[in-house]
C-alpha positions, 0 to 999 in steps of 0.5 A, a space after each residue: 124421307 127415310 124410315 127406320 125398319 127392323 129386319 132379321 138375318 140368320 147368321 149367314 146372311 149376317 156374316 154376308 153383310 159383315 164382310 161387306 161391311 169390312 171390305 167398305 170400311 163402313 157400318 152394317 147399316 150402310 152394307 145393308 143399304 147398299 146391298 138393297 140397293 144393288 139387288 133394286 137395280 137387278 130387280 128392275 132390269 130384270 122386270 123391264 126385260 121381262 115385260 120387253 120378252 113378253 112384249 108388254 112395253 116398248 124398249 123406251 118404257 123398259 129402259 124408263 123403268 130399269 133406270 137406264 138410257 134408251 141405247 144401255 137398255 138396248 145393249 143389255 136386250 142385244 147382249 141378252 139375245 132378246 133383240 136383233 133379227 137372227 132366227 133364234 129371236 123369230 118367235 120373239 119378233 112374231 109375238 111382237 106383231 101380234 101385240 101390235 095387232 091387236 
């Protein structure tokens, strides 16, 4: 189901989405769209990544909820340096284990 909602844009944004627009070859509508969208996704990534750092939930739960595979969600934590055994994730590791503890 879709529904129709009424938003405003200052001029710079409205011209962001013209330009997007154009380079698409598509209507505001649709850059609109596809710009939410966008943002959605980065949005979810960075929330799971955050609730990984912050050892809320397992990798499998972060990937469930950024939309991705197990093993991309891993990628991203490893490029991130959020994962992996170097002295720079030690404090990250250890917080881990305290929330296994409790």
């Amino acid at each position: 189901m879709s529904e129709v909602v009424y938003v405003r844009f200052d001029d710079e944004e409205l011209e962001f989405i013209n330009e997007i627009a154009k380079a698409d070859k598509t209507d505001r509508s649709k850059a609109i769209k596809k710009i939410v969208d966008y943002a959605a996704r980065k949005i979810k990534i960075e929330r799971a990544m955050s609730n990984y750092k912050n050892g809320r939930h397992t990798i499998r739960e972060c990937a469930e909820t950024a939309g991705m595979r197990y093993f991309e969600f891993f990628e991203l934590l490893a490029k991130e340096n959020l994962i992996g055994t170097n002295p720079d994730n030690t404090d990250l590791l250890l917080n881990k284990i305290k929330n296994l503890a409790k």
